[in-house]
N, C-alpha and C positions, 0 to 999 in steps of 0.2 A: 578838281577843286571848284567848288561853287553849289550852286544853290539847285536845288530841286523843281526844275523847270514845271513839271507836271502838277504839283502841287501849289505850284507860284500861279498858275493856268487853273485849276479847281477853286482856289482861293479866290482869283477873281471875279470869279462866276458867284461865288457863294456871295463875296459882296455885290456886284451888278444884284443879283438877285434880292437881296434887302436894302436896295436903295431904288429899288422903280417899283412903285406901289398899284400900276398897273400893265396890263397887256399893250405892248407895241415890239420894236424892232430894235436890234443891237446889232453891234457892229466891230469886228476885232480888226486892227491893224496889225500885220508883222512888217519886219524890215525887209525879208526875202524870204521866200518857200523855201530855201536851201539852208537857211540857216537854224540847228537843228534846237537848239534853245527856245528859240520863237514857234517854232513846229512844237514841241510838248508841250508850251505855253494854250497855243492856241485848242490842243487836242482836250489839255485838264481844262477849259474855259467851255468848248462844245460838249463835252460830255457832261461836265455838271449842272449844265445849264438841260441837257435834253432829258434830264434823270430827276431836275427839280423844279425849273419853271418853264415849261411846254408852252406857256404861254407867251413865252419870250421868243419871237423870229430871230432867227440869226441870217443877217444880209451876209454875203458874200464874202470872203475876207479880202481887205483892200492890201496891197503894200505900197509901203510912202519909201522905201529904201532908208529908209532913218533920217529921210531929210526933209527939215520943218516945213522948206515952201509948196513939198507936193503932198504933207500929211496935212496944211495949212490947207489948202486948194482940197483936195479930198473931200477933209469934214464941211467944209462950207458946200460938196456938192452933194453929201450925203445929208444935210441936215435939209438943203433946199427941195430936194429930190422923196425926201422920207418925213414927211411932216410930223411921222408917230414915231420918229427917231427916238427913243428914252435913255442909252447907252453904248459908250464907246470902253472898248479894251483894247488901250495900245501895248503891246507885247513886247514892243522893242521903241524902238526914237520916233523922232517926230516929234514929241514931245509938246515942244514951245509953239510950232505951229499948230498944233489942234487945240489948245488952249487960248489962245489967240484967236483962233475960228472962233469958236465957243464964245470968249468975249464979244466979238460984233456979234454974230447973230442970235445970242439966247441968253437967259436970265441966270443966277444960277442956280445952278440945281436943277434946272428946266431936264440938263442930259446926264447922265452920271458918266461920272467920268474916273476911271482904272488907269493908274498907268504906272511904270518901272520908275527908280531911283529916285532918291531924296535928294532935290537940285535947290536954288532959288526960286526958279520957275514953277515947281512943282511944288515948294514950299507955299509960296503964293496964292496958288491955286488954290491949295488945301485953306490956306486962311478966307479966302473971298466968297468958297464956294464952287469954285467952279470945275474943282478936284476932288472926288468925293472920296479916294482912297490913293495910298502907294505902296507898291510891295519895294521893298528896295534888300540889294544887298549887303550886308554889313562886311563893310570895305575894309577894319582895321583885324575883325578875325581871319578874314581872308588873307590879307596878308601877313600875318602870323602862321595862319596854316599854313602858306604858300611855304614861307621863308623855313618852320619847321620841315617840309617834305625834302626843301633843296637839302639841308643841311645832314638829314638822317639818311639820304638818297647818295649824297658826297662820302659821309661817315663808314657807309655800308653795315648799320648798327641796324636797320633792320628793312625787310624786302619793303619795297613800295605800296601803299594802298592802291586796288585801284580806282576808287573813290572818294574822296571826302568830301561830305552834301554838308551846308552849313545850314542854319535853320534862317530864312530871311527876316526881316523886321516888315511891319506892316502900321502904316503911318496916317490916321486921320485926322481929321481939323482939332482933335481935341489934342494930341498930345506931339502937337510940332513947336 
């Protein structure tokens, strides 16, 4: 149950891509290489990006572990280090901390900035500027689904799906 990683990964690329109006450097963070959600994330994010804007370098990918003070540290060494820095796709947490980066050091809008779930944080962002999009997933179908699977799964009323991809919402300054 959940959301369609790969697509949530293409989706961001497509936005990265209509929000940097010119040629420089982007940058994806995951939480871990091992974590397979962030892995298709990042795979739909390099592939659409290398299929639609060649223009766009893709720096290394960084991981912050989902945790704000080294995804915070991170983007302040990536922004200092990459002066043509245009965008950041964080794929997984970190979240608060690279917005936070982004506040000290750049204007907004200066970086675009992608990132997962509609929090306060990221609400903010989206209003200030300094979040240029959110794929987030939609937490009350999810657990509707969920609680549907337990209950049909307990009933024996019918075999299990092995999937259900939900469709994500995708959230920018205009309609938070």
């Amino acid at each position: 149950l959940g959301i369609d990683n790969l697509k949530a990964g293409r989706s961001s690329g497509w936005m990265m891509a209509r929000c940097i109006p010119a040629p420089g450097k982007v940058a994806i963070f995951v939480g871990s290489h091992r974590f397979h959600g962030h892995e298709m994330r990042e795979v739909g994010y390099r592939s659409y990006l290398r299929e639609t804007a060649p223009e766009l370098e893709i720096i290394d990918t960084q991981v912050n572990l989902e945790d704000l003070s080294l995804a915070h540290e991170a983007v302040l060494d990536l922004l200092r280090r990459h002066r043509d820095l245009k965008g950041i796709y964080l794929a997984g947490g970190g979240t608060e901390g690279a917005i936070a980066a982004l506040r000290e050091e750049s204007a907004p809008g200066q970086v675009a900035l992608v990132c997962n779930e509609l929090t306060e944080t990221t609400r903010a962002g989206l209003a200030d500027g300094y979040v240029s999009a959110v794929i987030s997933t939609p937490i009350p179908a999810l657990a509707r689904a969920t609680t549907a699977a337990m209950i049909a799964a307990l009933a024996g009323s019918r075999p299990p799906e092995a999937q259900t991809v939900l469709p994500f919402e995708i959230y920018i300054s205009e309609n938070i």
